[in-house]
TILUM-605052 format. One record per residue (C-alpha): residue number from 1; x negated, z, y; residue in three letters. Coordinates in nm, 4 decimals, decimal comma, padded with zeros to 6 digits. Example, Ala and Ser with C-alpha at 12.3 -4.5 7.8 and 13.67 -1.06 7.14 Angstrom:
{1 {-01,2300 00,7800 -00,4500} ALA} {2 {-01,3670 00,7140 -00,1060} SER} 
! end
This chain:
{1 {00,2944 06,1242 -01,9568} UNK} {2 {-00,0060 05,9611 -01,7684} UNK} {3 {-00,1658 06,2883 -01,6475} UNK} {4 {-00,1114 06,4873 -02,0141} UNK} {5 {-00,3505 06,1553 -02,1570} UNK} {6 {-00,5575 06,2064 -01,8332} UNK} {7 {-00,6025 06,5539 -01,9036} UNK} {8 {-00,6129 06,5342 -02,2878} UNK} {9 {-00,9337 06,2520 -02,2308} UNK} {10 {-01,1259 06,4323 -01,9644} UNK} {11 {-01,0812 06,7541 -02,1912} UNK} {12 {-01,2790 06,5856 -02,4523} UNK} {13 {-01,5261 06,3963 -02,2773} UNK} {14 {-01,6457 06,7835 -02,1157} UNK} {15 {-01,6104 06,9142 -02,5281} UNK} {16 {-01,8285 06,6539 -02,6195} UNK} {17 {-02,0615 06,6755 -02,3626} UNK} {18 {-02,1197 07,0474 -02,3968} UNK} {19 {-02,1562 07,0394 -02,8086} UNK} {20 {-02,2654 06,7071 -02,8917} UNK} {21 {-02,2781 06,8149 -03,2787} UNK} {22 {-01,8631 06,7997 -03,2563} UNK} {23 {-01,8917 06,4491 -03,1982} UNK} {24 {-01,7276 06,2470 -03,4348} UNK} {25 {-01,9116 05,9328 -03,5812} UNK} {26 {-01,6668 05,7010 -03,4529} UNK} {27 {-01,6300 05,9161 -03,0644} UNK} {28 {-01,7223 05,5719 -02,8992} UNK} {29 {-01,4161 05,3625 -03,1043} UNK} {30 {-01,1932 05,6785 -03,0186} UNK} {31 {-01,2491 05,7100 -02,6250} UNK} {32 {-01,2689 05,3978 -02,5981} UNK} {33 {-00,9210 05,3400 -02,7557} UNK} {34 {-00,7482 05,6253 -02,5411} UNK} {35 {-00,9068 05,4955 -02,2182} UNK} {36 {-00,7432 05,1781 -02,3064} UNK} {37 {-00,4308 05,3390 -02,3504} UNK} {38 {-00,5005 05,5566 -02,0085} UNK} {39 {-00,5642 05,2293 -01,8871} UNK} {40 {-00,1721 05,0461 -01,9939} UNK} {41 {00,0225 05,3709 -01,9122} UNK} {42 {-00,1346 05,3447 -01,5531} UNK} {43 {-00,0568 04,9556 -01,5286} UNK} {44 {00,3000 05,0092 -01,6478} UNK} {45 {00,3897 05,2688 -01,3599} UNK} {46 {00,1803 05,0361 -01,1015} UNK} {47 {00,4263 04,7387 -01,2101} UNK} {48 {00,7045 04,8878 -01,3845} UNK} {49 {00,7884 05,1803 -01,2725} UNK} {50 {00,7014 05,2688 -00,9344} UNK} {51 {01,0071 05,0462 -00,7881} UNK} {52 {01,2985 05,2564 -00,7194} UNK} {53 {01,5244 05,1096 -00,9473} UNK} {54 {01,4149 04,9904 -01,2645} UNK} {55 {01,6958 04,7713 -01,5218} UNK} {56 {01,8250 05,0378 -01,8208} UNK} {57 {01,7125 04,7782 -02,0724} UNK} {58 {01,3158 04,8160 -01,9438} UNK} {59 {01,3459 05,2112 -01,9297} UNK} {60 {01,5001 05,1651 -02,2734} UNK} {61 {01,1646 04,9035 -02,4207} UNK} {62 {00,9133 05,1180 -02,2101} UNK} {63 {01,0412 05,4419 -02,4320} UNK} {64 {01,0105 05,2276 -02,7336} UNK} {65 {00,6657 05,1758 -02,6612} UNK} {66 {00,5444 05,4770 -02,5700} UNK} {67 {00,6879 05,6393 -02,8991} UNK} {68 {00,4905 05,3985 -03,1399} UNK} {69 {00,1957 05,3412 -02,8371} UNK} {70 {00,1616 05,7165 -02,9099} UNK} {71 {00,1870 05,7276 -03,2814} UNK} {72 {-00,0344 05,4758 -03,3485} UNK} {73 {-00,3085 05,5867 -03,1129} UNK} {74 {-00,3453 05,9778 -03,2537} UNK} {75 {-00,3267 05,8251 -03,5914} UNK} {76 {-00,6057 05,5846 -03,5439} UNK} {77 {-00,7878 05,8517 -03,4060} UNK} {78 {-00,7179 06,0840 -03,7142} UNK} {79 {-00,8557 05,8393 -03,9442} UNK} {80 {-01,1408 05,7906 -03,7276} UNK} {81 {-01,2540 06,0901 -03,6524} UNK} {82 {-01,1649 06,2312 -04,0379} UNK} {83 {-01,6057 06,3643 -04,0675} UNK} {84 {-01,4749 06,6161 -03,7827} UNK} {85 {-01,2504 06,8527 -04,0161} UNK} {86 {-01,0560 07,0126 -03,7290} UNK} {87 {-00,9991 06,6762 -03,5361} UNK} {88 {-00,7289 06,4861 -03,7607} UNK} {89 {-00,5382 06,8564 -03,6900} UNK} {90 {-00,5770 06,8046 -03,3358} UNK} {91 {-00,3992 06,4844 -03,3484} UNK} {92 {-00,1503 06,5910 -03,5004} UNK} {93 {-00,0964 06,8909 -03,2775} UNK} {94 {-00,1292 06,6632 -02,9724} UNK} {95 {00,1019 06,4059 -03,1054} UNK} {96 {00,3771 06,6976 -03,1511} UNK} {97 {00,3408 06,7772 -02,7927} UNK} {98 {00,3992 06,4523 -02,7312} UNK} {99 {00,7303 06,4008 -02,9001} UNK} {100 {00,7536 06,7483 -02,7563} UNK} {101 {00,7342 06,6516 -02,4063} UNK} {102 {00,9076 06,2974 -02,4489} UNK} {103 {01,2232 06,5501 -02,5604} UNK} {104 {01,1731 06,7184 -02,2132} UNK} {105 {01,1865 06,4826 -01,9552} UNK} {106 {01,3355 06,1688 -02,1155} UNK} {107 {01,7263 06,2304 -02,0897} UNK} {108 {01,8035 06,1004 -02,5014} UNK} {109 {02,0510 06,1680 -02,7485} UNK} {110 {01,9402 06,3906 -03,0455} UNK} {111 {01,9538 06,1063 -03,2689} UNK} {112 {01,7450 05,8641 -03,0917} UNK} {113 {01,5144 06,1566 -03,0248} UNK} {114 {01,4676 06,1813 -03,3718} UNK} {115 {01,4275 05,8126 -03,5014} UNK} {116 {01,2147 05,7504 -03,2150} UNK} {117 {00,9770 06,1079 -03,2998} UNK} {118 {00,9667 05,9853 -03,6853} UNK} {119 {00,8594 05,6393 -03,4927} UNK} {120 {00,5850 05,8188 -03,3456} UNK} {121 {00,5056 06,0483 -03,6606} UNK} {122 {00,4251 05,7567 -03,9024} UNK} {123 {00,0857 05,6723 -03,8098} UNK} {124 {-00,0562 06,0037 -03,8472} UNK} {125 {00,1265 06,0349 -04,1715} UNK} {126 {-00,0431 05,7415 -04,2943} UNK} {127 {-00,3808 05,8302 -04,1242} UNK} {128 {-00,3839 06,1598 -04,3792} UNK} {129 {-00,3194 05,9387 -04,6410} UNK} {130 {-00,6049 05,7433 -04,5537} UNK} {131 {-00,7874 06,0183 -04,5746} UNK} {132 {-00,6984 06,1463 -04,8663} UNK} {133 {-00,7929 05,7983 -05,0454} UNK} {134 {-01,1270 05,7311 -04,8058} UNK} {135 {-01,2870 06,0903 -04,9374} UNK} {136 {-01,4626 05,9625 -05,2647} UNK} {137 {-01,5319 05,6168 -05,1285} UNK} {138 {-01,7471 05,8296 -04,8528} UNK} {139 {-02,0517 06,0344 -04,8733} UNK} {140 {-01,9620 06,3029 -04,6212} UNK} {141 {-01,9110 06,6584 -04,6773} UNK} {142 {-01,5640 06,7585 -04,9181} UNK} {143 {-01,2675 06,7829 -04,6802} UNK} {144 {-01,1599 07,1463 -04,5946} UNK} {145 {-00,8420 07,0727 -04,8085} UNK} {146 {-00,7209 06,8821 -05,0505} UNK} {147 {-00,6582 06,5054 -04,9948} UNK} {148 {-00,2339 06,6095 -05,0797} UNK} {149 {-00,2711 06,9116 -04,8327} UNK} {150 {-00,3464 06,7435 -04,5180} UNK} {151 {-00,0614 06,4755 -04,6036} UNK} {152 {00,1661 06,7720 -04,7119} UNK} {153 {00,0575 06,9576 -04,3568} UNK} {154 {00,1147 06,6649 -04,2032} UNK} {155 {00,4621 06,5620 -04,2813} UNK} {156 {00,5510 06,9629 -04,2615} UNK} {157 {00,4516 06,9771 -03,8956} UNK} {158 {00,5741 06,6239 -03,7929} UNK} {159 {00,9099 06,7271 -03,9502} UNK} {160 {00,9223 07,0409 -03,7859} UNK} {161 {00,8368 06,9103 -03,4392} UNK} {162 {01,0474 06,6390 -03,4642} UNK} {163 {01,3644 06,8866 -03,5823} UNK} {164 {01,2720 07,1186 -03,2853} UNK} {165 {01,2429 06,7864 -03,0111} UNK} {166 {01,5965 06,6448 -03,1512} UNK} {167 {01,7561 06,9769 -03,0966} UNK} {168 {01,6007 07,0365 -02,7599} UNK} {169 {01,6518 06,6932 -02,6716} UNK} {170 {02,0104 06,7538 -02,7756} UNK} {171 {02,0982 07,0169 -02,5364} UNK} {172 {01,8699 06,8943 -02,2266} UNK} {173 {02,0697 06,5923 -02,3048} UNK} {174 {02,4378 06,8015 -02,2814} UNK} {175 {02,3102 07,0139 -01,9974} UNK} {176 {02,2098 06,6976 -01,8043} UNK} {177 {02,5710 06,5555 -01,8420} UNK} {178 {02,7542 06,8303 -01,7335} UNK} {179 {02,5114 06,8419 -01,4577} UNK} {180 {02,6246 06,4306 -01,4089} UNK} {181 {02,9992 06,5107 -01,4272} UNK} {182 {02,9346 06,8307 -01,1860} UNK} {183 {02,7173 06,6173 -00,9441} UNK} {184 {02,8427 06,4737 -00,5959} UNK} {185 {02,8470 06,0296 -00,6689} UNK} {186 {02,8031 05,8717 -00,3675} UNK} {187 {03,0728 06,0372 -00,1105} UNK} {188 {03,2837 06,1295 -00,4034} UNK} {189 {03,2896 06,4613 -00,5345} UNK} {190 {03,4156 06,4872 -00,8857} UNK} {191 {03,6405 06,7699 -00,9482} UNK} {192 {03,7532 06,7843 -01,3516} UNK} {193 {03,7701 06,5504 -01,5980} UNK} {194 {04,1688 06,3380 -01,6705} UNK} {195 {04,0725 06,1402 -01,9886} UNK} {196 {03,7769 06,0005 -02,1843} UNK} {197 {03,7353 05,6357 -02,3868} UNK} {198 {03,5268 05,4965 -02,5798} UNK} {199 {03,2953 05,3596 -02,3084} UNK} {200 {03,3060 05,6998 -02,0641} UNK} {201 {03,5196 05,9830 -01,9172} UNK} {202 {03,7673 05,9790 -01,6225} UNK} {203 {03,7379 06,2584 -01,3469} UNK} {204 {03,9503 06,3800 -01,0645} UNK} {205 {03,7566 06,2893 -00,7535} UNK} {206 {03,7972 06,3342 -00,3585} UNK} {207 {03,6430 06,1410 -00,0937} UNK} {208 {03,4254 06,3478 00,1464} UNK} {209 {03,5774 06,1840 00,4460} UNK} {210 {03,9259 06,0464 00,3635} UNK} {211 {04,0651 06,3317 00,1664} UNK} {212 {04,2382 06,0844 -00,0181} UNK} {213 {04,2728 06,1511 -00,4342} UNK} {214 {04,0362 05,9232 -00,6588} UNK} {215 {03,9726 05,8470 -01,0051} UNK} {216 {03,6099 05,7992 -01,0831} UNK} {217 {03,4906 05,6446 -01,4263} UNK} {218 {03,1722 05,7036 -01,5333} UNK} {219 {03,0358 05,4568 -01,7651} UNK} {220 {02,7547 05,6545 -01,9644} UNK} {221 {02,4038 05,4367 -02,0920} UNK} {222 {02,4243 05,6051 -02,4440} UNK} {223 {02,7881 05,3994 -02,5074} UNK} {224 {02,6996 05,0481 -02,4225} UNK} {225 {02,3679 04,8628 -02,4270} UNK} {226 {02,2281 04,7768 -02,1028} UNK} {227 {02,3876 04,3944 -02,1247} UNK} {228 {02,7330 04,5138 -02,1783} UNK} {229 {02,6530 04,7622 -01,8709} UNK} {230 {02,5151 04,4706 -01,6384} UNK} {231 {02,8360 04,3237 -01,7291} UNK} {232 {03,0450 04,6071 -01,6132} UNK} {233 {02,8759 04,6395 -01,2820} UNK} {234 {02,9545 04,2413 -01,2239} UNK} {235 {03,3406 04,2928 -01,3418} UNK} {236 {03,3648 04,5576 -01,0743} UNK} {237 {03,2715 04,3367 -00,8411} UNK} {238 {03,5262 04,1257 -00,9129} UNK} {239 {03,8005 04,3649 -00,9848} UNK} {240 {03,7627 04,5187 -00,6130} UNK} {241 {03,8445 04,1478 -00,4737} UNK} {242 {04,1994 04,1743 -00,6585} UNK} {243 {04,4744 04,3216 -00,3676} UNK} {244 {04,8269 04,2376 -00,5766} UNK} {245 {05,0151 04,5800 -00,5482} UNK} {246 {05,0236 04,6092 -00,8798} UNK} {247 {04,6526 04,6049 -00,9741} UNK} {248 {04,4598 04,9373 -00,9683} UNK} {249 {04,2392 04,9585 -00,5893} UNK} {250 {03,9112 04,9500 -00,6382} UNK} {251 {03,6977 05,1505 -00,3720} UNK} {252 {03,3498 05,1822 -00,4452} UNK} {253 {03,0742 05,1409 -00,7111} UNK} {254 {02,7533 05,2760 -00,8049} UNK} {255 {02,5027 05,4407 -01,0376} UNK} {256 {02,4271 05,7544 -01,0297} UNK} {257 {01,9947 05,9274 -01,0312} UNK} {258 {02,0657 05,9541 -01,4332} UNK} {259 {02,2124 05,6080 -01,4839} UNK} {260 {02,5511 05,6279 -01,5209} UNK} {261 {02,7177 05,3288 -01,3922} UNK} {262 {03,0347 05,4869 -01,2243} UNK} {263 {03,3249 05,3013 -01,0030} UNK} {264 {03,5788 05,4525 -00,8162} UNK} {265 {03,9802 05,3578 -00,8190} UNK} {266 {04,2824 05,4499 -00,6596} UNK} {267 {04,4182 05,7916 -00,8253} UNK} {268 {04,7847 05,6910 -01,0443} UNK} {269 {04,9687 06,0083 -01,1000} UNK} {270 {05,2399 05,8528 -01,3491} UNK} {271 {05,2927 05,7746 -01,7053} UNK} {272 {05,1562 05,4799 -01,8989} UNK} {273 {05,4164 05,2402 -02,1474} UNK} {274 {05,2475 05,3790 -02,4810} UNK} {275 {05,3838 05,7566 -02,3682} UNK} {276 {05,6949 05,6670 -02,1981} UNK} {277 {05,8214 05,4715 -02,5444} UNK} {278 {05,6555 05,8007 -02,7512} UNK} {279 {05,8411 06,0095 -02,5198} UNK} {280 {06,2010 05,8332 -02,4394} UNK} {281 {06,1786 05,5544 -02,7108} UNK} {282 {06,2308 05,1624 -02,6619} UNK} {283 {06,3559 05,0909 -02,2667} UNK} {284 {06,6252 04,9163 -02,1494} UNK} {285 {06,6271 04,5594 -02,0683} UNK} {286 {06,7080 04,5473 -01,7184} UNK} {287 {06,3677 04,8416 -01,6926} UNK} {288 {06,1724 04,6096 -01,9278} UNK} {289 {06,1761 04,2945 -01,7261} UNK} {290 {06,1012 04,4851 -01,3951} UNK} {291 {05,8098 04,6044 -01,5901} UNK} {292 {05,6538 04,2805 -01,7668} UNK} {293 {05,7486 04,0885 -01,3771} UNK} {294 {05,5046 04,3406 -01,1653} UNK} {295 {05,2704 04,2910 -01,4464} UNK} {296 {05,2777 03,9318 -01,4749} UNK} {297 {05,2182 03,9041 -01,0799} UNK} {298 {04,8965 04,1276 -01,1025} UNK} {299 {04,7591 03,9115 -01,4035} UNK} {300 {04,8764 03,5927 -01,1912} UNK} {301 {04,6379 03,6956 -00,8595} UNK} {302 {04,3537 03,7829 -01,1715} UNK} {303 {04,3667 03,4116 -01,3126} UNK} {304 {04,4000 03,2330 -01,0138} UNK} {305 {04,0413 03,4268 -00,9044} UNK} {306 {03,9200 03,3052 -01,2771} UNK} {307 {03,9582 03,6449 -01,4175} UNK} {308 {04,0932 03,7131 -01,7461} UNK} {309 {04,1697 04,0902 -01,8472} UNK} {310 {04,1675 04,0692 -02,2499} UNK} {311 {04,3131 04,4187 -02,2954} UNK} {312 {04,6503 04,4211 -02,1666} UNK} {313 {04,8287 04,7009 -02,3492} UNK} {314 {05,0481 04,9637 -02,2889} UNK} {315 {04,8090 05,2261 -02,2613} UNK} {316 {04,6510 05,0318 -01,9741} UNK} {317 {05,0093 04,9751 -01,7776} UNK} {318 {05,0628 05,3243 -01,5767} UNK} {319 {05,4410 05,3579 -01,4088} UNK} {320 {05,4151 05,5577 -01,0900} UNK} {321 {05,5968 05,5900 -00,7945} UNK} {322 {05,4415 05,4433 -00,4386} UNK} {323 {05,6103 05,5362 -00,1196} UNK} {324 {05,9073 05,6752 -00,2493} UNK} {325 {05,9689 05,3900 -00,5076} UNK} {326 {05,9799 05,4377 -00,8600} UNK} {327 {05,8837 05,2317 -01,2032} UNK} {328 {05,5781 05,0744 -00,9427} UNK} {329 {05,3466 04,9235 -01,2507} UNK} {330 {04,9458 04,9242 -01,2422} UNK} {331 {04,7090 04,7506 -01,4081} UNK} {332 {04,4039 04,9390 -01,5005} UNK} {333 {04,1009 04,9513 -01,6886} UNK} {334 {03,9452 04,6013 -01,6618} UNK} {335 {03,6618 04,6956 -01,8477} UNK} {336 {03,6853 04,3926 -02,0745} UNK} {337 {03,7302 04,1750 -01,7741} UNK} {338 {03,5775 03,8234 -01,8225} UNK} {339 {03,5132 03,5601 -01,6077} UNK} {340 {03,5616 03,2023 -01,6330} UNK} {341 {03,2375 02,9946 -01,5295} UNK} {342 {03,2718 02,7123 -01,3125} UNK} {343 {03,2210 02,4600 -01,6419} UNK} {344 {03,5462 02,5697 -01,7455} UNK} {345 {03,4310 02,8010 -02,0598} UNK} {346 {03,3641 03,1960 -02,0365} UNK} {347 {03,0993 03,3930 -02,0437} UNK} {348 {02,9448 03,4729 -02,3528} UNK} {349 {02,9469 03,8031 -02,5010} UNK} {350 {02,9700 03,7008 -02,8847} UNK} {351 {03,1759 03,9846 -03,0251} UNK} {352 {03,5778 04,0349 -03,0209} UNK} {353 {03,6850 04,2401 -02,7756} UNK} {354 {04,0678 04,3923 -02,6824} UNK} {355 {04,2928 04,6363 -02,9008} UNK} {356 {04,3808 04,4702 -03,2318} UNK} {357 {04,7665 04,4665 -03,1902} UNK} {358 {04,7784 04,3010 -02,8803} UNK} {359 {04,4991 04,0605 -02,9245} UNK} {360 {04,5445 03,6570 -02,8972} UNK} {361 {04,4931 03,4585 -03,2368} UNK} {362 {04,2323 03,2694 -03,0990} UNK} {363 {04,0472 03,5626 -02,9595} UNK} {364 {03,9830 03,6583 -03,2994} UNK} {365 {03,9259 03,2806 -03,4719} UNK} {366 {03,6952 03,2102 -03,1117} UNK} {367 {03,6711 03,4592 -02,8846} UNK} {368 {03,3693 03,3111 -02,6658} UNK} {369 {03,6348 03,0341 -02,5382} UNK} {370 {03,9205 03,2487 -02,4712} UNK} {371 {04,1857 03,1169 -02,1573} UNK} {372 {04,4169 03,3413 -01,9393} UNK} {373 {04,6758 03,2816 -02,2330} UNK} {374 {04,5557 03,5429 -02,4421} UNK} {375 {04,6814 03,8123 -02,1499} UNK} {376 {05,0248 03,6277 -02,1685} UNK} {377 {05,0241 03,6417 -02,5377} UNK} {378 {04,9462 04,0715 -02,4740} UNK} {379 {05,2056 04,0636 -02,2494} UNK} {380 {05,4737 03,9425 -02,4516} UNK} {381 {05,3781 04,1637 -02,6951} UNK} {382 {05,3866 04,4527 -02,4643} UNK} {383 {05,7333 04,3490 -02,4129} UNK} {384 {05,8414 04,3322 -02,7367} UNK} {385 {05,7283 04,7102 -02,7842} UNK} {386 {05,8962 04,8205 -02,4857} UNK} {387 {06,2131 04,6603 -02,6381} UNK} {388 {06,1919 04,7795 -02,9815} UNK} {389 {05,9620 05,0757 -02,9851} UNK} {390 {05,7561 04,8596 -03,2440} UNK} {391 {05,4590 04,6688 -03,2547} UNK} {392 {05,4645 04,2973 -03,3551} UNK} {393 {05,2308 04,3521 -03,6319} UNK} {394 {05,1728 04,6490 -03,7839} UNK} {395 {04,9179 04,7554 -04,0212} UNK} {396 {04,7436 05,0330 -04,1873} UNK} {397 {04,4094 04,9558 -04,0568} UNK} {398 {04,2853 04,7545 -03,7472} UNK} {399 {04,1541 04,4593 -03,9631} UNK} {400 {04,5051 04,4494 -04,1091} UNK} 
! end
């Protein structure tokens, strides 16, 4: 980005050296502006960028900026320069290969490509409207075109650009996940993918020393804002200090070079409660209580470290056999984890979070003061599913 500005500058500081007639009236206001501009882009990467790992939430603000730092920069220069008839074009040519470029090596998703393009389209929209209503107040030559013709042009080409960057962005953005999901994660190799949520995918994985079978998740940026994923990277933290047998190992964390917050956890070839009960129907009592026991001991060894899970469910209970015994529960997926602070509340995260059958009344009435209770409450109702092959409540929508 720097060096295309760099280039673009010096390219017309030569042009208007060699043909001084092409200068516009107001060349001074304009180079002055884009050195400026030269000028923050080159302070951000001294002081932003240039450490090796910058926060997801800055990368996110810095992209912001640039999109509307760009926008409104060509289109001031439009109006500016408007006694120049081929220079408002120019902007708007060099603004496309801006939103052009920004497609190329920012890794987006098509639709933020394209709100954040129509971002950076705006100004010179309004700079040919300005245009169009500044020709009789001025006593310069008639423009080339009609006033409605340049902002026609102008919204044809913006829309065009931006259509072409959110499609390219689009697939660049596809490629570079299966790229992510093909790529080698610390000493873990990723082999194919065993399930998918609504946070991120689950993938086979093997350890390039131990041999020994893995399940890596892969949180990706584009599902959670970068507080939620902070959070996740401090849960995993905690959740590898939890040894009860029948809590999911945690072996390793990390981020992969595109982001993605990824942990890795022991591999559980079994069966979770929700399929056993779709499969083989309600359980019998004797299998039920072994069941809800292990799990009770896992969540015990979670609340005495001041953990609370908030989505125990039976999707998230997986039955497998360890060392030759069978019906050995796991806990998994702690992704909602939440810690209790030392004042005696929880952390904050202002929004209601657990699967709506299972969830505690007073997550829902207060959910930023939630206790270790609201697990039991899940559990009993895990129990009573595994018994009847029912849910407590049923409705036909969430909210019911």
């Amino acid at each position: 980005m720097f060096w295309s500005f760099a280039t673009l500058i010096a390219f017309l500081l030569l042009m208007y050296a060699a043909y001084r007639d092409l200068s516009p009236k107001y060349n001074s206001w304009i180079l002055g502006m884009a050195v400026g501009g030269l000028v923050v882009l080159a302070v951000i990467w001294r002081l932003g960028l240039k450490r090796k790992e910058v926060p997801l939430a800055r990368l996110i603000l810095l992209d912001r900026f640039y999109a509307v730092g760009t926008g409104m920069t060509f289109g001031a220069a439009a109006f500016l320069s408007r006694d120049l008839a081929i220079a408002p074009f120019s902007c708007l040519l060099y603004t496309s290969f801006m939103v052009l470029l920004r497609a190329i090596v920012v890794p987006s998703t098509g639709a933020r490509t394209a709100i954040l393009g129509s971002v950076a389209f705006a100004p010179i929209v309004l700079a040919a409207i300005g245009i169009w209503l500044a020709e009789p107040l001025t006593h310069q030559p008639p423009l080339p075109l009609p006033g409605p013709a340049y902002v026609g042009g102008a919204i044809l080409v913006g829309t065009v650009a931006v259509m072409l960057a959110t499609v390219g962005s689009r697939i660049i953005y596809g490629l570079r996940r299966q790229v992510t999901a093909a790529m080698q994660l610390g000493q873990y190799t990723l082999l194919h993918k065993i399930g998918e949520g609504g946070m991120g995918s689950v993938y086979r994985a093997r350890h390039a020393m131990l041999r020994r079978p893995t399940a890596v998740k892969l949180v990706h940026p584009n599902k959670v804002d970068a507080q939620t994923l902070d959070r996740f990277e401090r849960e995993v933290q905690h959740m590898s200090l939890l040894t009860h047998p029948n809590t999911v190992a945690v072996y390793d964390y990390g981020r992969s070079p595109d982001g993605v917050f990824y942990y890795a956890m022991e591999f559980l070839d079994g069966i979770n409660l929700e399929s056993l009960v779709a499969r083989y129907g309600p359980q019998p009592f004797d299998r039920v209580v072994s069941i809800l026991t292990q799990v009770a001991g896992a969540l015990a060894e979670a609340h005495g470290s001041d953990l609370i899970h908030r989505d125990i469910k039976p999707a998230n209970i997986i039955l497998c056999e360890r060392g030759g015994v069978v019906d050995v529960v796991k806990v998994v997926d702690f992704g909602l984890v939440k810690e209790i602070t030392a004042a005696g509340d929880t952390t904050s995260t202002k929004s209601i979070l657990g699967t709506p059958a299972y969830i505690a009344p007073e997550a829902v009435t207060d959910p930023d003061f939630v206790g270790t209770a609201v697990d039991l409450y899940a559990l009993g109702a895990v129990g009573y599913f595994l018994l009847t092959g029912k849910k407590v409540f049923d409705g036909k929508t969430p909210l019911d």
